[in-house]
Backbone bond lengths (Angstrom), bond angles and torsions (degrees), N, CA, C in turn:
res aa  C-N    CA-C-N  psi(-1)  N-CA   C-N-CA  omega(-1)  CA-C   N-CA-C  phi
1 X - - - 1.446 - - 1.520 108.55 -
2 X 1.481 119.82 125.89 1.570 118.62 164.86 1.333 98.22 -98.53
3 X 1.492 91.03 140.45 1.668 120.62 150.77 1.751 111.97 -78.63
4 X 0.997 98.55 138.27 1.091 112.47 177.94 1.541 128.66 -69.28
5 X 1.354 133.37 124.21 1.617 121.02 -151.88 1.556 109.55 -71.78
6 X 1.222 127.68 -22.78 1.374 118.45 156.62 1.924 135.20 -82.85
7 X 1.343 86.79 -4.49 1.490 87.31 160.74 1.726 108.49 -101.42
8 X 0.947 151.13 -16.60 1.336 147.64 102.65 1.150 136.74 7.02
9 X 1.424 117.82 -52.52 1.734 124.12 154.22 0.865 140.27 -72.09
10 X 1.876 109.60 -33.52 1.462 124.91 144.70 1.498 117.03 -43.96
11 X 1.126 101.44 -57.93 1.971 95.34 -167.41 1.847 96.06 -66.74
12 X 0.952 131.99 -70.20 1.802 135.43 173.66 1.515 88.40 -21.50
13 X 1.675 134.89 -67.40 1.584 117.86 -161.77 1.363 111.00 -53.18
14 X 1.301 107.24 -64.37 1.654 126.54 -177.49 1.265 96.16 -39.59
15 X 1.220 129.72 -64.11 1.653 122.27 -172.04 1.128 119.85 -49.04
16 X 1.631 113.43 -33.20 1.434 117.26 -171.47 1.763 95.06 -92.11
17 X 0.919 125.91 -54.31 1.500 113.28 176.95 1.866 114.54 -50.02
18 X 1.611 101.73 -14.34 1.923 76.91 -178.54 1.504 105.53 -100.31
19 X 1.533 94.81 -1.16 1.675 91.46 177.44 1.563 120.05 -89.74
20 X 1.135 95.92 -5.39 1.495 102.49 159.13 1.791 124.65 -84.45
21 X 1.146 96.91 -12.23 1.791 97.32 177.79 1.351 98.94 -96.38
22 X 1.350 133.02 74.02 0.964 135.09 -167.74 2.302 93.39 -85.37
23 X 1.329 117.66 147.19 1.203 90.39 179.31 1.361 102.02 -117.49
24 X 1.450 112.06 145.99 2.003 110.09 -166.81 1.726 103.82 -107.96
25 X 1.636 107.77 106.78 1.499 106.87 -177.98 1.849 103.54 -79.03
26 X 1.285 87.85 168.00 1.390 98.80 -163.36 2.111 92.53 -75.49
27 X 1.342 106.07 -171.33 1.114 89.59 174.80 1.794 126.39 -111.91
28 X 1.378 94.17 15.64 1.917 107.13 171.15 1.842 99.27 -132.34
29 X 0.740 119.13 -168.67 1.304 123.20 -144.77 1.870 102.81 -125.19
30 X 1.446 96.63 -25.75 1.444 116.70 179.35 1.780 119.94 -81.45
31 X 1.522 97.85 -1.57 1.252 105.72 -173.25 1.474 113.08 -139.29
32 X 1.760 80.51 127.73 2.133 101.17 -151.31 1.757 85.78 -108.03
33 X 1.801 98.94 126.46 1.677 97.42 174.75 1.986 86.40 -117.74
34 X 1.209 94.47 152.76 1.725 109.43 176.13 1.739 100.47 -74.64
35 X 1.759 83.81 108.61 1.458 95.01 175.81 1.924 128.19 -17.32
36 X 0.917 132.24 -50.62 1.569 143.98 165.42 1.119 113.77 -54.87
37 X 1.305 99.47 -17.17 1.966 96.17 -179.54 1.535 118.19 -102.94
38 X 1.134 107.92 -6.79 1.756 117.83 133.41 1.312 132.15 7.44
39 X 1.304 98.14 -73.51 1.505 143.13 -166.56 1.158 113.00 -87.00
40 X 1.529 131.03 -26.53 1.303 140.41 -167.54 1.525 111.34 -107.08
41 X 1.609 103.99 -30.22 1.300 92.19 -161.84 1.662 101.07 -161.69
42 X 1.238 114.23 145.99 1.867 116.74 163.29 1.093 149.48 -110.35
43 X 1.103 161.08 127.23 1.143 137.24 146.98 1.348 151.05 -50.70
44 X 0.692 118.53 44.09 1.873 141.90 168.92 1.123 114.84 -9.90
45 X 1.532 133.48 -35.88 1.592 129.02 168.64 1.912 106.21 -154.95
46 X 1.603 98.06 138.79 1.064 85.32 179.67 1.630 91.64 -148.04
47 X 1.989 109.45 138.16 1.335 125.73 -170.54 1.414 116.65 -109.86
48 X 0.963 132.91 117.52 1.763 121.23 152.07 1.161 129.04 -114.13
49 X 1.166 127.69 150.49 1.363 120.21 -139.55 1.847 103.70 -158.05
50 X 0.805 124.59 -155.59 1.721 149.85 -174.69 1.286 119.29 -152.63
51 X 1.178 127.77 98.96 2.012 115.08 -174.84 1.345 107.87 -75.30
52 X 1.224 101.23 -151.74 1.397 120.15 -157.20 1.893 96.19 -79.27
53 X 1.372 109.36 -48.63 1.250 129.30 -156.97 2.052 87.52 -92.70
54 X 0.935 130.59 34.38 1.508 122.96 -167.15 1.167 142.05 13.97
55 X 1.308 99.65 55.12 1.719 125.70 -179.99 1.278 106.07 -105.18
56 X 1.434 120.68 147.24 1.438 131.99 -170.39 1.926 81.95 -77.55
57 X 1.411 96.53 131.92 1.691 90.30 148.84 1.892 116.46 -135.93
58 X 1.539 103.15 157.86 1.237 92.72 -168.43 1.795 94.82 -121.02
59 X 1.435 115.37 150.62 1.289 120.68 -178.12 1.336 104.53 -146.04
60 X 1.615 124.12 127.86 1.484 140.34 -154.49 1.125 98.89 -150.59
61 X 1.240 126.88 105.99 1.824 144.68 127.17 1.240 126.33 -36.46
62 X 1.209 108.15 83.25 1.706 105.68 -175.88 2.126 105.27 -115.76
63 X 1.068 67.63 126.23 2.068 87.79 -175.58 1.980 118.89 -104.97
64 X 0.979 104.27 122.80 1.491 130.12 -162.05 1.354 101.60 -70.91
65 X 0.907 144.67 109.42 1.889 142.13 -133.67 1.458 77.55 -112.01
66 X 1.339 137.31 -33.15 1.728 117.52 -156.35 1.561 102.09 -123.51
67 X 1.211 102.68 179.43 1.746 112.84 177.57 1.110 113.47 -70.75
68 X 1.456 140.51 -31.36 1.280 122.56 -176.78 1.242 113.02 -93.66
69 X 1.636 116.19 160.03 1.834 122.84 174.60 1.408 87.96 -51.95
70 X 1.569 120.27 156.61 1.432 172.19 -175.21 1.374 127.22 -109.10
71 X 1.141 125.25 38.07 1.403 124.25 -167.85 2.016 118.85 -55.91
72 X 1.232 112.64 120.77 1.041 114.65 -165.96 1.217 125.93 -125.13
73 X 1.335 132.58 167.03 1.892 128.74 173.29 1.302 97.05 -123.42
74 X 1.544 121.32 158.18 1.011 112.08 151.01 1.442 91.21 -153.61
75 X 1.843 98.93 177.05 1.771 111.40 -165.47 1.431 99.66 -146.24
76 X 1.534 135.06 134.17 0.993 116.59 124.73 1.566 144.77 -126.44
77 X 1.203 116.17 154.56 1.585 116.59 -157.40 1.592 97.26 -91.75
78 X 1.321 141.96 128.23 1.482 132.44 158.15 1.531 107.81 -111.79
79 X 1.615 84.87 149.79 1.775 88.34 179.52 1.626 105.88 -136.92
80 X 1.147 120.56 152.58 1.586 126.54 157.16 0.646 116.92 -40.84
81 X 1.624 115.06 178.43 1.710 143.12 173.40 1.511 112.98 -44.87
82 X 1.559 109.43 -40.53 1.415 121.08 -142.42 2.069 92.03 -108.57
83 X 1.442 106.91 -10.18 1.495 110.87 176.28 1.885 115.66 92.21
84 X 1.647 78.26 28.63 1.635 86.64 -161.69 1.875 102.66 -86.49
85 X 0.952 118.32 170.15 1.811 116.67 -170.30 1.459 101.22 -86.20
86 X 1.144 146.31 109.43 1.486 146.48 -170.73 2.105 95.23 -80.17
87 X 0.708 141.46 99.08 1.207 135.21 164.39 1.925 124.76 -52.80
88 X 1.338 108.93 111.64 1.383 116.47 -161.34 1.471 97.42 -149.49
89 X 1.705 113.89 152.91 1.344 141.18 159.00 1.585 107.01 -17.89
90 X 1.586 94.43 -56.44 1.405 117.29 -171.16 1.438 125.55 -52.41
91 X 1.320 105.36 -22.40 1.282 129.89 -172.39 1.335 115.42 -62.18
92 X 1.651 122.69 -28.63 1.610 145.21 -174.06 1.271 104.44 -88.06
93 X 1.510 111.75 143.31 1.620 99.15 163.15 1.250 122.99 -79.10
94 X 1.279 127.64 144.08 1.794 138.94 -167.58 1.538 90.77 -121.62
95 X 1.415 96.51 150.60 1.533 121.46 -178.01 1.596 99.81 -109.70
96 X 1.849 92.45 145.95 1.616 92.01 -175.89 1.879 75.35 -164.33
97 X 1.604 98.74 155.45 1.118 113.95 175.40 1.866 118.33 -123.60
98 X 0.932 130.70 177.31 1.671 110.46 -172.20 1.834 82.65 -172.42
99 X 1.571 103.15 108.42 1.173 120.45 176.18 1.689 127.65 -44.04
100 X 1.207 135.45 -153.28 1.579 113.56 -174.16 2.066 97.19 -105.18
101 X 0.889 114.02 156.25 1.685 102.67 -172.15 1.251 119.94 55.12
102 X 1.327 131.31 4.95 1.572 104.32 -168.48 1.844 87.44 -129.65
103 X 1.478 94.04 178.15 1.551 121.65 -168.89 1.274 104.97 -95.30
104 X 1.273 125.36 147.12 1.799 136.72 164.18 1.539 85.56 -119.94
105 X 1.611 110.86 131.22 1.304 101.50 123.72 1.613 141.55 -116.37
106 X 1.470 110.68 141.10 1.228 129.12 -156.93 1.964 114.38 -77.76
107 X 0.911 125.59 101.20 2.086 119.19 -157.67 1.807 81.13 -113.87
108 X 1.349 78.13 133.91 1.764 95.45 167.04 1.654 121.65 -155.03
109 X 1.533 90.15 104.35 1.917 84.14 -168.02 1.365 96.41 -86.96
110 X 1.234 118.47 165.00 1.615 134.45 158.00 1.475 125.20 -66.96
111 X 1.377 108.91 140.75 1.188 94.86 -176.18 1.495 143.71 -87.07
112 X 1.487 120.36 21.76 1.022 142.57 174.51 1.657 111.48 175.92
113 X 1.601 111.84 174.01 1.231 98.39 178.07 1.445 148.70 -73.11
114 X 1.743 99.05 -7.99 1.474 111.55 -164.92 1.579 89.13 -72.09
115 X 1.650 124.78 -13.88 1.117 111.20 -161.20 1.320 119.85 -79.56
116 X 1.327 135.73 99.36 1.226 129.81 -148.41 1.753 112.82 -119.77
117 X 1.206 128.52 7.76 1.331 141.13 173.49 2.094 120.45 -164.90
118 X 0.909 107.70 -179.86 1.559 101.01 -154.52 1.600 113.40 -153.01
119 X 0.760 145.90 173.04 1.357 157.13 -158.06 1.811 106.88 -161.58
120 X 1.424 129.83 86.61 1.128 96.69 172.66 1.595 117.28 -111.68
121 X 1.870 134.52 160.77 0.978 94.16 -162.74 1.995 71.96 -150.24
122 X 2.025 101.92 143.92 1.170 112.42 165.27 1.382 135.28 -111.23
123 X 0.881 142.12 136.03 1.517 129.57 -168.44 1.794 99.13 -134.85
124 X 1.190 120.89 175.85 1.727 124.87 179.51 1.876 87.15 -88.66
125 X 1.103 82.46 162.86 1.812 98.35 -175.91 1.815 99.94 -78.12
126 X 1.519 94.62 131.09 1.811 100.67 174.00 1.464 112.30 -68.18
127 X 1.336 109.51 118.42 1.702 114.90 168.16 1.817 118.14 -65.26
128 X 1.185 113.87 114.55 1.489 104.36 -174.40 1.680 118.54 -88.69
């Protein structure tokens, strides 16, 4: 059976176009970036920890993959033992920007102790 030489070039493009959407997960499982922002930007290291005062804290290295500033939101949600919504500051989205090439890092303690796990999540800042 021949394939036909333009259905052949089709499948070779398509292949080469999906191998370029390569998709880059963050590096914990708790942390949701808006698909498109992939492409823009990474996370390169990410810590959680217990402070001094025994609060979960979370610390994220996120690096600006292109030349221009990066305008960004981010949120995070913490919850208890039991999966309950811990109500915090954190809870709102906050604006932060991260110049072209360079690193922000992102620190987010919990807001008390019951708070024992987290949700954090980044998206590019909404243009109004």
């Amino acid at each position: 059976m021949r394939i036909p030489r333009s259905l052949l070039l089709a499948s070779l493009a398509l292949a080469g176009m999906l191998a370029g959407c390569r998709t880059v997960r963050p590096p914990d499982p708790r942390v949701s970036l808006e698909p498109m922002l992939g492409r823009k930007m990474h996370v390169t290291q990410f810590i959680v920890r217990r402070n001094e005062a025994n609060l979960v804290e979370i610390q994220a290295t996120l690096r600006n993959l292109g030349s221009r500033t990066l305008p960004l939101e981010t949120r995070v949600d913490w919850f208890d033992l039991q999966g309950l919504k811990q109500e915090s500051l954190t809870s709102k989205w906050s604006s932060l920007s991260i110049s072209g090439h360079t690193e922000y890092s992102l620190r987010v303690t919990a807001p008390n102790e019951a708070a024992t796990d987290f949700r954090c999540y980044i998206r590019e800042a909404r243009r109004n």
